[in-house]
C-alpha positions in Angstrom: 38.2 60.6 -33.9 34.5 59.5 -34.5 33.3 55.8 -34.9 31.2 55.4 -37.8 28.6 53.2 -36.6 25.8 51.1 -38.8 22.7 49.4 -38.3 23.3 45.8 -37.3 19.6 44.5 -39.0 20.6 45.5 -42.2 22.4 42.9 -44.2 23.9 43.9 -47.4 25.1 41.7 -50.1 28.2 43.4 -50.2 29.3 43.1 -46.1 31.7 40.2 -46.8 33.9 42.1 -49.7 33.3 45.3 -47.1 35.1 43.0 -43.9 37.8 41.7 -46.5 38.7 45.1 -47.1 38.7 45.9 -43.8 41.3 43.1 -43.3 43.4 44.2 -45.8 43.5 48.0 -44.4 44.7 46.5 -40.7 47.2 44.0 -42.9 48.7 47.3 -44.2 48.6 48.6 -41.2 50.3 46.5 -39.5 53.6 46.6 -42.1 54.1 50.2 -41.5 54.1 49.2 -37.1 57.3 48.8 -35.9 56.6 46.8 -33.0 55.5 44.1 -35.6 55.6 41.3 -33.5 52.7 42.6 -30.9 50.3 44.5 -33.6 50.3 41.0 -34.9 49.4 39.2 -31.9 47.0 42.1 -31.6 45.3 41.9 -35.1 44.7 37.6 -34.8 42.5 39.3 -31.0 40.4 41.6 -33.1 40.0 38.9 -35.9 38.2 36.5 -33.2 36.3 39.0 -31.7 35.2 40.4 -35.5 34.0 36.9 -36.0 31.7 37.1 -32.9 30.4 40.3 -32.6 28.0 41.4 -35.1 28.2 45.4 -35.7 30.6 47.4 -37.3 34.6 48.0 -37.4 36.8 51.0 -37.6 40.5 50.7 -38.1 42.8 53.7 -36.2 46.2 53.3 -38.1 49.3 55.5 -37.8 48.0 58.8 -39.4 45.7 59.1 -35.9 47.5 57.2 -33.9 51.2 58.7 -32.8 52.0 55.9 -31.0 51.3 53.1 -34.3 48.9 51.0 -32.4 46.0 49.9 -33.9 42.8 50.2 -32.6 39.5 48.5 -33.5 36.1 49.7 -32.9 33.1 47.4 -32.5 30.3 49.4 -31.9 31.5 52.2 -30.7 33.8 50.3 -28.2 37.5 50.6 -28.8 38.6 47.2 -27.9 42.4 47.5 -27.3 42.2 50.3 -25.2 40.2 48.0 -22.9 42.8 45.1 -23.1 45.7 47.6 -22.7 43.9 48.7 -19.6 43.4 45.3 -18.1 47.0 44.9 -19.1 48.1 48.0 -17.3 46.0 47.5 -14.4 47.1 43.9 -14.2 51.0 44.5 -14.3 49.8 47.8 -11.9 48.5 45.2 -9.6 51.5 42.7 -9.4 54.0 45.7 -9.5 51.9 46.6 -6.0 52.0 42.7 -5.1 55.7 43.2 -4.9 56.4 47.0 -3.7 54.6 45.0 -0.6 56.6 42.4 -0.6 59.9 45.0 -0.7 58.6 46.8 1.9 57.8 43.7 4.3 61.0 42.5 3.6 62.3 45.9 4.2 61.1 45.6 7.3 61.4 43.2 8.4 65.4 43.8 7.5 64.8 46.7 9.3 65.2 45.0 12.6 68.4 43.0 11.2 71.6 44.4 11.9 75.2 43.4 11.6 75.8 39.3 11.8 77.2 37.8 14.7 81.4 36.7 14.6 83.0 33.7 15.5 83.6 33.8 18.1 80.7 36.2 19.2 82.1 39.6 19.5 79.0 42.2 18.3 77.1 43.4 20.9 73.6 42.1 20.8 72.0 45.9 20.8 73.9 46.6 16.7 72.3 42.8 15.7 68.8 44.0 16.2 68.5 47.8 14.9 65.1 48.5 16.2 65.5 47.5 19.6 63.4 44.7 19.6 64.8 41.4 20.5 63.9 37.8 20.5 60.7 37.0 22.8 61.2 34.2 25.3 59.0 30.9 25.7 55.1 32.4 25.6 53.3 29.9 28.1 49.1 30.3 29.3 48.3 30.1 33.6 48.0 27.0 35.1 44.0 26.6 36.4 44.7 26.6 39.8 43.2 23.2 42.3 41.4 25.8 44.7 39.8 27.9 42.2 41.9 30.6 41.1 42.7 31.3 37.7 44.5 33.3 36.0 43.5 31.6 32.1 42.2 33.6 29.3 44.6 36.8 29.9 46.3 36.6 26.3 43.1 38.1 24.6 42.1 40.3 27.7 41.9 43.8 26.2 43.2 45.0 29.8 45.7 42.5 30.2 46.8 43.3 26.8 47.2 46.9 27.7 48.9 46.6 30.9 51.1 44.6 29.5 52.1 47.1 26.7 53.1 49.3 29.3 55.7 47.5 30.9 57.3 46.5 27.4 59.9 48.5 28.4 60.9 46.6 30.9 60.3 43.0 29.1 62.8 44.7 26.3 65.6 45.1 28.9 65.6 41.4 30.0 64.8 39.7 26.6 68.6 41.8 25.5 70.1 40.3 28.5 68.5 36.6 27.9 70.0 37.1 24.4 73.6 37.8 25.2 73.2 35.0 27.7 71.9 32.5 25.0 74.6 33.6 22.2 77.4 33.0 25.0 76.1 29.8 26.5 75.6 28.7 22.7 79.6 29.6 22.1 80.8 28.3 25.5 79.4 24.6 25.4 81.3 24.4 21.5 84.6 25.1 23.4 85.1 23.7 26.7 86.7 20.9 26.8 88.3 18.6 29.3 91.6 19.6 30.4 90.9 23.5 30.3 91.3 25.2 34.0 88.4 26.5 35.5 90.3 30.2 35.6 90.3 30.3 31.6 86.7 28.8 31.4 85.3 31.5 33.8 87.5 34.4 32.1 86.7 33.4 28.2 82.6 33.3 29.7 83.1 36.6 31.4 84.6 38.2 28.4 82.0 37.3 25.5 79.1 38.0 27.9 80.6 41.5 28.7 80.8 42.5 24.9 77.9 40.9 23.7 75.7 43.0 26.4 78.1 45.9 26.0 78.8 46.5 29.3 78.8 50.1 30.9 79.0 50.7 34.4 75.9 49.9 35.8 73.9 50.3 33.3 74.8 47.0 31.9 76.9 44.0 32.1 77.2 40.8 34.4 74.6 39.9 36.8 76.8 38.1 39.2 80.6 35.6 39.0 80.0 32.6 37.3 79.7 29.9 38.7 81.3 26.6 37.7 80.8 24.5 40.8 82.2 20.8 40.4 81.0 17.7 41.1 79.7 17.2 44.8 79.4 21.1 45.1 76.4 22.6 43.8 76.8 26.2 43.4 79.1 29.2 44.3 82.3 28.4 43.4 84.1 30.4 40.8 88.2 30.1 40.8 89.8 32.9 43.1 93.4 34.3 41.3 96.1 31.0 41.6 93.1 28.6 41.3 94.5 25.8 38.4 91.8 23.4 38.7 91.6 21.7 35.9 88.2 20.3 34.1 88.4 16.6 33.9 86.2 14.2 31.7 84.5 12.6 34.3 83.3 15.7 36.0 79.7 17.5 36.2 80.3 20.8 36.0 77.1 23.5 36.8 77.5 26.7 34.2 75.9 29.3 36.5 75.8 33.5 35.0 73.9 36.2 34.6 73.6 39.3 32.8 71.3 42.6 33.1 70.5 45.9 31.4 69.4 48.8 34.2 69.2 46.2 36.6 66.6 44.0 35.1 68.5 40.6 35.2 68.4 37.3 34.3 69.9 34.1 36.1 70.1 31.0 34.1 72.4 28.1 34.5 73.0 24.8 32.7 74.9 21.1 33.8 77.8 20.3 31.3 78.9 16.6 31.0 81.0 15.0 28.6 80.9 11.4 29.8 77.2 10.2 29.1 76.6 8.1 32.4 75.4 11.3 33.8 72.7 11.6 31.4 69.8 10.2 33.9 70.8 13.1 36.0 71.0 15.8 34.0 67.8 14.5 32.6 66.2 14.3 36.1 67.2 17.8 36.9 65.9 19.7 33.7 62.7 17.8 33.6 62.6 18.6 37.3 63.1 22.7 36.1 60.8 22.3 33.6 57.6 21.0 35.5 58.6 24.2 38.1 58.1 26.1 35.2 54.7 24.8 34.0 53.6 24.5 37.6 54.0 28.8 38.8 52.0 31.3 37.8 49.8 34.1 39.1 48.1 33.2 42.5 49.7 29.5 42.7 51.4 29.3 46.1 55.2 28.7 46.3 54.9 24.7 48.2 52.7 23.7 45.3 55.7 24.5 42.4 58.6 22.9 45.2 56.1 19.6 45.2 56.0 19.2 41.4 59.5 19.7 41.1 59.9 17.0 43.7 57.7 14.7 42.4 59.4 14.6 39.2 62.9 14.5 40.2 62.5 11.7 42.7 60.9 9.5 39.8 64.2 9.6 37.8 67.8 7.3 38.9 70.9 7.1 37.9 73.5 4.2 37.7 77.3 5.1 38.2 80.1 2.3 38.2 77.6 -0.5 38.9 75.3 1.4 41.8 71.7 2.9 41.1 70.5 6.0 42.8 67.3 7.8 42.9 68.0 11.1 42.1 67.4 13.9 45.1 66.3 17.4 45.4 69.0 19.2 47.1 66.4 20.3 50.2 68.0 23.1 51.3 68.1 25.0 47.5 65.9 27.1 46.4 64.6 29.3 43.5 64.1 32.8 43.7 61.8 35.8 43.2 64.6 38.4 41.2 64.2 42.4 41.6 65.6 45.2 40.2 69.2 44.9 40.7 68.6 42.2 43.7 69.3 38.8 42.6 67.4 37.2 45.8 63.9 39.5 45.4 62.4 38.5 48.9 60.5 35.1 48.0 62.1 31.9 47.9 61.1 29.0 45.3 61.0 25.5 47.2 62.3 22.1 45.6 60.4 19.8 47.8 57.5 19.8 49.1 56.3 21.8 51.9 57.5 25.3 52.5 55.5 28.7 52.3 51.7 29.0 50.7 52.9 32.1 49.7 51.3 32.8 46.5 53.4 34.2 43.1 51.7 37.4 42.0 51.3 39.3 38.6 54.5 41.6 37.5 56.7 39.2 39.6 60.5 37.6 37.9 61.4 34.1 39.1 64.2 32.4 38.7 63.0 28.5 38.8 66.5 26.5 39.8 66.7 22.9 40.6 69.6 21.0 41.8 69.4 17.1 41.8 72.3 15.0 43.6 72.9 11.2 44.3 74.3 12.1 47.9 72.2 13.0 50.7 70.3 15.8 48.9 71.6 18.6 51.5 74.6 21.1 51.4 76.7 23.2 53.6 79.7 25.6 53.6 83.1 24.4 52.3 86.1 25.4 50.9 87.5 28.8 50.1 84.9 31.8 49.7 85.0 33.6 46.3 81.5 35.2 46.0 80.1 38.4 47.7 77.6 40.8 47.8 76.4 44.0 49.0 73.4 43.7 51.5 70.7 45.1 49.5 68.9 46.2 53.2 72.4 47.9 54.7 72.5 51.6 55.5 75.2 54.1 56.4 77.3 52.0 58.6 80.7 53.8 59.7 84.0 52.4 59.0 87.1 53.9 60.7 89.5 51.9 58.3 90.9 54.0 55.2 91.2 50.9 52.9 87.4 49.6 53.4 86.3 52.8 52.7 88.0 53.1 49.4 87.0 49.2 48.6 83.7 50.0 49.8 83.6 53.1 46.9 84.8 50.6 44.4 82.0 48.2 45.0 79.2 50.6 45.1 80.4 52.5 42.0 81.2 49.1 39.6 79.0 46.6 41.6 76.1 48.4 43.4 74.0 45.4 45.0 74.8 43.4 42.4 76.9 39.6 43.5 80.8 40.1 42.4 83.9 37.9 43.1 87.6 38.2 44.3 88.7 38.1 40.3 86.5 40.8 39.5 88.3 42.9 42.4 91.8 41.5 41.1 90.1 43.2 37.4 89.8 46.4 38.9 93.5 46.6 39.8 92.7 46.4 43.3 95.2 45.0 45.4 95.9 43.8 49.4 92.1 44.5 49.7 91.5 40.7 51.8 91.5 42.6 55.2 89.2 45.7 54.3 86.9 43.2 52.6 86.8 41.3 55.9 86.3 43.9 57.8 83.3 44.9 55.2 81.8 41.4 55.9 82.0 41.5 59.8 80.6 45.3 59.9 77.5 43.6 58.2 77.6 45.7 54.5 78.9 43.0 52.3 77.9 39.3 52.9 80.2 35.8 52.0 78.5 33.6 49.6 81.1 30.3 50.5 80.7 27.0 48.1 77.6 25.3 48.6 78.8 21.3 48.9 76.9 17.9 49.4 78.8 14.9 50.7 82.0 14.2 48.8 82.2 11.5 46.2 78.3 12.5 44.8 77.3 14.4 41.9 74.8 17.4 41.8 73.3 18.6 38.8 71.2 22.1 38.1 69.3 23.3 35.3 67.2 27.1 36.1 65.5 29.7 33.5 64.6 33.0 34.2 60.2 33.6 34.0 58.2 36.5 33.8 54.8 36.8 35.1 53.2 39.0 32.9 49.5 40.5 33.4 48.8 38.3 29.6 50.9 35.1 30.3 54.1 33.8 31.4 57.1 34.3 29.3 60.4 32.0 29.9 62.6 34.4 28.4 66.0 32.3 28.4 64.8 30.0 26.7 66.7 28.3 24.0 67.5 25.8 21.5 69.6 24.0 24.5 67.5 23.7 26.8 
């Protein structure tokens, strides 16, 4: 269809009746639309523009027009084709804005996977579809006092790279520090005083086992948990027959791990329910914490132990009328953690002194703390319930049929990994005391007895798992808690 176009200089005495006309033809127009409502919102547009624009006007009705839109020409420029394009290309544009936001969302779902039970029963591998799980505490080097530094590693192209390669391995222990955080989480809403340290450690055991879906080796429980009381600070879990019984006044140190192909994490946590031991506790995790901020690449071991000691011994705590300072338990340490070896080589001080031995880039440490009002040293006592294989040991022969079948049994469920008499008990082993002695004296499996300061004190501990990564340090158990 052609425009007719005229001369804008020439003004006629007749233009006026010619534009009233022109009206009238769009008026009748507009009756035979049926989408009345929009040609009339349409026709009150071309009026204002007709009254600005000085040229002519060509009405398309419904004899060229198959849709029965109205179109009006002003100089040879078909104006609601250009508003139905800027109306197209706008509602084009937001229907964009949102397919993005679908398909972020979408994504973002995409990681999502079923929701968690009460209590906790999903394994943490079918909450998170894509295999990526929840990134630990991101934390930048310490400058070191003698120079070294390892700042400024978070934007290093390098770093950045390296790092990307071992995301494999970072993967592994952030799934682990999940199904310890989800259990944790569930265990502190349900002990209570009165429940036997047997059912604590067994409930634990059981929810950390399905949430990392244990299989063989390949995944499942770092090492017994550990629930020491009171005056002992660490490794005691209840042997079968054990009916202790958690009391209110007790300070009870929640100590598990979990792994996936060996890459472990060991975190542990002080539960109290009567609130004079807050000082304590409070001592202890600050204590953890300032371990934490103090390691890094290059810092040497006796400078995180002096931290740690420093703040610890500025915190006390009054029981029944009687202040004490609050002391690092000397002869406890922290940890490097390998593949599959809980104790990696390198030990983490808690006082000051010790090795300069310095942490290095690609290391795990486990940065423990234990605070006590006694005399801030342990030793042996009371009945052994934690073993493990010596991660050094070679063939060593055994003449006795029994230890060589327990000996099977620990390799193929346990490896070098710590276990416990229960877990034995678990396996339907039975009468096994004597090959499991003889195991110990031969020098394959080592005794892990209760680690105890004097009686009547309290001992507190608090410990995350840290990664040193080439880009920065990631505490990857930590949580809401703590």
């Amino acid at each position: 269809m052609a425009a007719v176009k005229t001369d804008p200089c020439k003004e006629s005495a007749n233009e006026s009746n010619e534009f009233q006309a022109e009206l009238e033809t769009i008026e009748d127009a507009m009756e035979q639309n049926e989408n009345g409502e929009t040609a009339k919102k349409k026709k009150k547009r071309k009026k204002k523009k007709n009254n600005t624009v000085n040229g002519s006007e060509e009405v398309k009705g419904e004899e060229n027009n198959p849709n029965g839109n109205i179109e009006l020409i002003v100089n040879g420029i078909n104006t609601v084709n250009i508003e139905q394009a800027e109306k197209q290309e706008d509602e084009s544009s937001e229907a964009d804005g949102k397919k993005k936001k679908k398909r972020n969302k979408k994504k973002k779902a995409n990681n999502v996977g079923k929701q968690q039970t009460v209590p906790p029963s999903v394994p943490i591998v079918d909450l998170f579809n894509q295999g990526e799980y929840p990134e630990g505490e991101i934390l930048e080097y310490p400058i070191n006092q003698d120079g070294r530094t390892a700042k400024n590693r978070i934007t290093d192209e390098e770093k950045k790279m390296l790092d990307r390669s071992h995301s494999h391995l970072y993967e592994d222990m952030r799934l682990a520090a999940e199904a310890h955080r989800q259990t944790r989480q569930y265990m502190k809403s349900i002990i209570k005083p009165g429940m036997t340290m047997f059912d604590i450690c067994e409930e634990l055991e059981n929810t950390a086992r399905k949430l990392i879906k244990e299989n063989g080796l390949e995944a499942g429980l770092a090492f017994p948990t550990g629930c020491s009381l009171n005056h002992c600070a660490a490794h005691y879990t209840p042997n079968a027959g054990d009916t202790t019984v958690l009391n209110y006044d007790d300070v009870c140190k929640i100590d598990f791990g979990t792994h996936i192909n060996g890459h472990l994490v060991d975190c542990a946590f002080t539960l109290t329910f009567n609130p004079k031991y807050d000082q304590l506790l409070l001592a202890v995790k600050e204590a953890t914490n300032a371990g934490i901020r103090a390691s890094g690449i290059d810092v040497r071991l006796c400078d995180v132990g002096e931290e740690i000691q420093e703040v610890m011994e500025s915190y006390e705590v009054e029981l029944d009328g009687k202040t004490y300072q609050v002391k690092p338990i000397r002869n406890l340490n922290g940890h490097s953690v390998g593949q599959y070896r809980i104790h990696g080589g390198k030990t983490v001080p808690i006082v000051k002194g010790g090795e300069a031995t310095r942490m290095e880039e690609g290391e795990v440490y486990a940065i423990e703390t234990f605070g006590s009002t006694g005399k801030g040293h342990v030793h042996d006592d009371m009945e052994v319930s934690h073993y493990m294989k010596n991660f050094e040991v070679g063939h060593v022969p055994l003449r006795l049929a029994k230890s060589k079948q327990l000996l099977n049994v620990i390799n193929q469920n346990f490896g070098t990994l710590a276990f416990c008499r229960r877990w034995l008990d678990r396996l339907d082993q039975s009468k096994y005391l004597m090959a499991l002695k003889n195991l110990c004296d031969a020098g394959i499996i080592d005794p892990y007895p209760p680690l105890c300061d004097q009686k009547g004190s309290y001992t507190a501990q608090f410990e995350h798992t840290i990664i040193l990564r080439p880009t920065c340090k990631e505490v990857v158990t930590r949580g809401d808690d703590y």
